[in-house]
N, C-alpha and C positions, 0 to 999 in steps of 0.2 A: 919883523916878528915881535921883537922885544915891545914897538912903539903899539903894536896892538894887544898885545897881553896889559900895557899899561894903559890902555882905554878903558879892556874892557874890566880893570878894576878900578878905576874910578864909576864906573857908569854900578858895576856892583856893591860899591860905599854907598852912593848914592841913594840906591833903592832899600839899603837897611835902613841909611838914614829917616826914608819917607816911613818906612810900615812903623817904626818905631816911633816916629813923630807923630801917626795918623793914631796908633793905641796909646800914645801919651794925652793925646787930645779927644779921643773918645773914652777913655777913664776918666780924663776930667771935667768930663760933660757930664756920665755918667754919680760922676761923687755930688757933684752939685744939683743933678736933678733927682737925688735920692734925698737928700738933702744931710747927707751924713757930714758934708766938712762943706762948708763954705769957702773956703782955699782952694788954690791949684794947687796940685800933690806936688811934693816935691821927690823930684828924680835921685836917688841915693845910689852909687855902687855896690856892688858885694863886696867890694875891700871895705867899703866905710860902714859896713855894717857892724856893730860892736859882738863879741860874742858870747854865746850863754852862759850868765855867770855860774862858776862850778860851785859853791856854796849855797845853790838854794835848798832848801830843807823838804824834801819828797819823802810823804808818809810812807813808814816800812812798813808794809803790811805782810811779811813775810814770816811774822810770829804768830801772827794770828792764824795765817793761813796754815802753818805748820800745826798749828792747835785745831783745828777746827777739819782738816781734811782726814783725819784718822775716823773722826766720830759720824763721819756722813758712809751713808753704805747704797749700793746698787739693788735694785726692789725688779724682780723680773717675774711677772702676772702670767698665767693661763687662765684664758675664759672657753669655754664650751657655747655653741650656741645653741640656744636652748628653741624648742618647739613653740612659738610663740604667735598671737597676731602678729607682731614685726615681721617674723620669718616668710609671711604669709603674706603680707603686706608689701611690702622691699623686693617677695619673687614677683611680685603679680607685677609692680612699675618697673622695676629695676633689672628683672630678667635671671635671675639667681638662681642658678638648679638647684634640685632637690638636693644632690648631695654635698652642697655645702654644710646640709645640715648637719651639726656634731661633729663640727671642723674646731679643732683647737686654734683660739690667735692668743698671739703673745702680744704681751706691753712692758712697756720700762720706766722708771723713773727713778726716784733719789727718795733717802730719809736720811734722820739724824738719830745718833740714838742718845736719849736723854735720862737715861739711867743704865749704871754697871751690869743689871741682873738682866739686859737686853730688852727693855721696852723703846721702842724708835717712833715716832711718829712722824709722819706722810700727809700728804693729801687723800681725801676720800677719794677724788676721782682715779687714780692712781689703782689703789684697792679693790673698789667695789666690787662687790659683784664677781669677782676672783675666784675659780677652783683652787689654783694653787698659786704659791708666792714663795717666791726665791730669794733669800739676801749674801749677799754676797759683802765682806766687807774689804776696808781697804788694804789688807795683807792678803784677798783671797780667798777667806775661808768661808765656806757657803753654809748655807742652813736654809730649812724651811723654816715661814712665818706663819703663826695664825692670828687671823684677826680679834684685838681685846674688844676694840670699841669705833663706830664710823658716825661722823655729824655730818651729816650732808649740807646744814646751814652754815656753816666756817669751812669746808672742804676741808677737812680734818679728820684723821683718822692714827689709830694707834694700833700697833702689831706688836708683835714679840715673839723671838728667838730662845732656846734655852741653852742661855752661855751666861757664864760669868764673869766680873774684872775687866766688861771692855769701857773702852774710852768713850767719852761725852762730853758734849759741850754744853757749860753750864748757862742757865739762862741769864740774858742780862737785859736792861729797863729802857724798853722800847718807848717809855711815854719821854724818856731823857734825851730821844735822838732828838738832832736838829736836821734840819734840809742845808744838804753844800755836804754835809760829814760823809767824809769814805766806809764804805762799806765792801765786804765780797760776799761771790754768790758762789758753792761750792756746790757741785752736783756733777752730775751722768748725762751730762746730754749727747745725744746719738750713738748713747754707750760706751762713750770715749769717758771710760772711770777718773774719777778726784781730778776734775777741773774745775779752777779756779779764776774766777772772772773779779775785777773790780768795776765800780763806781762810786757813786755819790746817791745820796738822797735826794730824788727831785722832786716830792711832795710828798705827803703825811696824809692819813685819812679817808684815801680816795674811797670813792664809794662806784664799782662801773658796772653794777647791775649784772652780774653774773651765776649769784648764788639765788636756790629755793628761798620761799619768803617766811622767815618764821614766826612772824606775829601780825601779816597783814599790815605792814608799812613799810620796810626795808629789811634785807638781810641782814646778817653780822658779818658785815663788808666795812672793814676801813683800811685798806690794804696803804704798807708803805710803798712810793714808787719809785723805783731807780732805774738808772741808766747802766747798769752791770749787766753784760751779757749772757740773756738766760736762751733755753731754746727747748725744743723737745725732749722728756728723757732729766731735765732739771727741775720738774716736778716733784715737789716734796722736799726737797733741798734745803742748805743752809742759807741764811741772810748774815750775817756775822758782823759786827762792829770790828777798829781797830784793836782791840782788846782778847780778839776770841772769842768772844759770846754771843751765843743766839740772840739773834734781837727781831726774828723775824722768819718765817719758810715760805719759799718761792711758791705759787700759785699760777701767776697765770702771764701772757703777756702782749704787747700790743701789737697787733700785724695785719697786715693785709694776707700774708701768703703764708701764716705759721710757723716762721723764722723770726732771730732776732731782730730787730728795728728800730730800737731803740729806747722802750723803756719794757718793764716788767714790774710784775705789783707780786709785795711779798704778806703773808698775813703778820701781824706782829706779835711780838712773843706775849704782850701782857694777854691777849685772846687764845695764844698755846700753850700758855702754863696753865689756866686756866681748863680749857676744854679738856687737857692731856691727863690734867688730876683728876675730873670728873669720868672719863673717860674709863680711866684705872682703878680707881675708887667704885664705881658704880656702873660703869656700861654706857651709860649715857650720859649725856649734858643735863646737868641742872640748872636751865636758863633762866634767868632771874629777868622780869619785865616789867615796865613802867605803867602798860595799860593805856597809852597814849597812839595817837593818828596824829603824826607833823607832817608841817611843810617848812620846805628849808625856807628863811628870810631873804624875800629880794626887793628891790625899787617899785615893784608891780603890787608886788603882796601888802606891802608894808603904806602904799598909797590907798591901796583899796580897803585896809581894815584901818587905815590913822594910825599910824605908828610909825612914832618916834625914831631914827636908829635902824641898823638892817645886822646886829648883833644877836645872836641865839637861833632858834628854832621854834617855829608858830605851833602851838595845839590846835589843831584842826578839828579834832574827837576824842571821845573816851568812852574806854571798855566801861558796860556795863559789869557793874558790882569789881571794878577792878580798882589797883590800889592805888593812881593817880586819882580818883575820883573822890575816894574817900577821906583821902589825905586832905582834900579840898582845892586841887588843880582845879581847872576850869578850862572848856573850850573859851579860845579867844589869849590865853594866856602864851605867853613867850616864855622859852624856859632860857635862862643864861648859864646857868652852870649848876655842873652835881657832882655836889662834894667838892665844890670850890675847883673843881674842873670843869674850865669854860668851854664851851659846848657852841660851836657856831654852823653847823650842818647834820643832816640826819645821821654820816655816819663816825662823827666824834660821839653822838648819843649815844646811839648802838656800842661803840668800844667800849663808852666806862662804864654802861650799864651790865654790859658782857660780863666783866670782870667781875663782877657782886655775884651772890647765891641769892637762891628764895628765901625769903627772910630777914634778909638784911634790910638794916635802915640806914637812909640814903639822906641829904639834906637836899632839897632843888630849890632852887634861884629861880621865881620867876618874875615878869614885869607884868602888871596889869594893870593898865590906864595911866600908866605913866609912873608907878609908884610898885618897890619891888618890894617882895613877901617870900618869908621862906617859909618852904612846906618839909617836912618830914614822912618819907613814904616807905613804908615798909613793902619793900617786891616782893611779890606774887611769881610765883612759879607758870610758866609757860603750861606746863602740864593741868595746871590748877586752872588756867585761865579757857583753855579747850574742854574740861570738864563744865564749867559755868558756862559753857558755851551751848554745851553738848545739853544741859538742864535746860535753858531757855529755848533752842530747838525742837525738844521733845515735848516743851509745856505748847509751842506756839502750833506743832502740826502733830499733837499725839501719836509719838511713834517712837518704840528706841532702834531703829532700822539708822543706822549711822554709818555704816560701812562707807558710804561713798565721804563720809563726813564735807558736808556742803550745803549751803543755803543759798536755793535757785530762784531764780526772778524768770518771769515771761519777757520776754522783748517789746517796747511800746514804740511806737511808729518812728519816733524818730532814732531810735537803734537800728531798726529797720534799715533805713533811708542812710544814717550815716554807712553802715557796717556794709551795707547793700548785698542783703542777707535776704530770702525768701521769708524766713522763722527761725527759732532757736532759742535757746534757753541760757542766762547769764548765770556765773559764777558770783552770787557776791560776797558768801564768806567759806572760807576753809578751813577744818578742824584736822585735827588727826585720821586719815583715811586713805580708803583708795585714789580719791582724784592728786590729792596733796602728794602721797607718797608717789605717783606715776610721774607729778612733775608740773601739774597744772596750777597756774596761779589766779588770784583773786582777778575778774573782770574779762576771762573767757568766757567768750560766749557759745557753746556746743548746737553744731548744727545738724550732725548726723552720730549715729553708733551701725557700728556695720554696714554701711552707707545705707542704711534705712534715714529718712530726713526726720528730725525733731523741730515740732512746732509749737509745744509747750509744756510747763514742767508736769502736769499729768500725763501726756505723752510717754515721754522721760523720765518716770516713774515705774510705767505700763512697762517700755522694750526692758526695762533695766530688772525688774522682776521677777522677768521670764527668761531672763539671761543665764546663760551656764559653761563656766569655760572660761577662755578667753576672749576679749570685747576693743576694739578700737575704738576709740572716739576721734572726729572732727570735727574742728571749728574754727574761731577767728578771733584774733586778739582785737582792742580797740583801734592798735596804728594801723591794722589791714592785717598782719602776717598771717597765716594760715598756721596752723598747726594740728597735727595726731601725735595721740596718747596710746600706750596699750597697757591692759592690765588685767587680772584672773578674779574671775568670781566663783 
């Protein structure tokens, strides 16, 4: 018995020995056909592994978080739903009884609050559209909120509680972050109150196409992106430096399945100090604009128009009678920086431009033909710019009928043929209006209203004049998607 217990471990040595041998030797086929190490790996034990030196210096971010988790508060929404084409729409595909209708839902999300006399600002989506709003803060004590002011272009909105002497976190200089710097992300997600996540900064400036377009080239998207875990319910939340200070509020984040996964973009404070003051001071954003159509610099662009370098942002166009024009910009010009803030994509433009009011004067950097010139451009207000808009509209098709505020094109065969489309009528510019405010952007193109089909803009003139109530629209964007609007005439 004994001489076969000692068989059968040898024959058991044996076979660790092989599998161990055979994944010594497929990792190191492995390494070398990755090409990460040219060497055979060398075998090391867990005794001769040295251990983690106890002196390494790990940021405490346990001040900040102490500072910064008092002044974020829980935001809890009633919506009603309201009698609408949607409601009408969504039962006809969707199967929706009637008595959903007038069903209260609820939503949740985070704010901060950025003054003692209880003004907090949030995310617009978070808000909108809200009957009632609930804040709750982080000792508990609850209030109703009513809405000061909401920017749907920055996803930005401000609310206010009537309290006094509460805690805030003060703002601090988002153009100072670097990428690699820890940060935390304090918020309410899945209602789980004052949690606290860290990361790092893993880019600056993103631009990912999520907001309404507010001058017909890009939103005022240049979100920071971190890898701090944000999730649902973290909306409108804090972004915080090692310091305590706001430098940033959670918006939005990357997923396939509407969980964490890995990064999250937050707006940055120099765009929330900014909108927050406007917001509070006057109700709305006073958007200050360059008047310009970019394209961001790449190998393609920069081969095709002769140019030098793939630093700045191309002028592609300019608003008539706007104040990049008069300044003496020029299509064809490359803008490098303003205010000696260099500016290498469309939404580092959009942030420092953000930051200015109407009427300020701006220096821009630009290159043309090789040789740079600086222009002095006094911004023009967004509002001012949709007025002069709204004048050339009315001179080109005498009419002050602007409601739908939009300048329509017929479709020419080959929109036709790309879009593969029977007929339909293009979007090419948007003003202040119904199409704008329902959500539609520049370069839809509208194929039906009430599923009656549109086939050109007298058509579409005709249904829309005799319209009364509520109106659907459908159409198609340039990539293919499909999309419906709804909205009240």
């Amino acid at each position: 018995m004994k001489k076969f217990l000692g068989v059968l471990a040898v024959v058991m040595f044996g076979i660790v020995v092989a599998v161990v041998a055979v994944n010594v030797k497929d990792r190191a086929a492995e390494t070398i056909s990755t090409g990460v190490s040219e060497q055979q790996p060398e075998i090391v034990l867990a005794s001769q592994v040295s251990p983690v030196p106890q002196n390494v210096n790990y940021p405490d971010l346990t001040v900040a978080a102490d500072r910064s988790v008092h002044a974020v508060v829980h935001i809890m929404t009633e919506y009603e739903r309201k009698n609408s084409m949607y409601d009408y729409f969504f039962r006809d595909f969707f199967g929706y009884p009637d008595y959903d209708r007038g069903r209260a839902y609820v939503g949740s999300g985070s704010g901060v609050i950025i003054s003692s006399d209880g003004y907090i600002v949030t995310n617009n989506h978070v808000v909108q559209d809200a009957d009632r709003i609930e804040v709750t803060l982080n000792d508990k004590r609850t209030y109703n909120a009513k809405i000061v002011g909401l920017d749907p272009s920055s996803d930005l909105a401000v609310i206010k509680i009537d309290e006094k002497k509460l805690p805030i976190i003060p703002f601090g200089d988002s153009d100072d972050l670097k990428v690699g710097e820890w940060v935390l992300a304090v918020g309410n997600p899945f209602n789980l109150t004052s949690t606290v996540t860290a990361g790092i900064v893993s880019a600056k400036a993103r631009n990912i196409h999520i907001l309404p377009d507010p001058e017909g080239g890009s939103a005022l998207e240049s979100f920071i992106q971190t890898d701090a875990a944000v999730n649902p319910g973290n909306s409108g939340g804090a972004l915080v430096n090692g310091k305590g200070e706001l430098i940033g509020v959670n918006a939005a984040i990357a997923s396939g399945t509407g969980y964490y996964t890995g990064y999250s973009f937050a707006i940055p404070a120099s765009i929330v100090k900014k909108v927050t003051s406007d917001l509070i001071e006057f109700g709305e954003v006073q958007r200050a604009i360059l008047g310009v159509t970019i394209r961001e610099m790449n190998s393609e662009l920069a081969s095709e128009m002769n140019i030098e370098g793939l630093q700045g942002v191309y002028v592609a166009g300019l608003s008539d009678r706007g104040s990049a024009r008069a300044a003496g910009i020029k299509t064809g010009d490359v803008i490098l920086s303003v205010d000696n803030v260099e500016v290498n994509s469309t939404s580092q433009l959009m942030e420092v431009v953000g930051q200015h009011n109407p009427g300020d004067d701006v220096d821009v950097l630009v290159n043309r033909n090789g040789k740079n010139h600086v222009y002095t451009v006094t911004l023009q207000s967004l509002n001012r710019q949709n007025e002069l808009a709204r004048e050339a509209y009315q001179a080109q098709h005498g009419t002050d009928d602007m409601r739908l505020g939009a300048t329509l094109a017929n479709l020419n065969s080959a929109d036709i043929e790309k879009l593969n489309v029977e007929a339909g009528v293009k979007v090419k510019e948007l003003y202040n209006g119904k199409l704008k405010n329902a959500g539609i952007k520049e370069g839809f193109v509208i194929t039906h209203i009430d599923n009656d089909p549109v086939r050109n803009v007298d058509e579409f003139n005709d249904i829309i004049e005799n319209k009364r109530g509520g109106v659907l629209i459908e159409g198609v964007y340039p990539g293919g998607v499909r999309a419906y609007y709804g909205f009240g005439l």
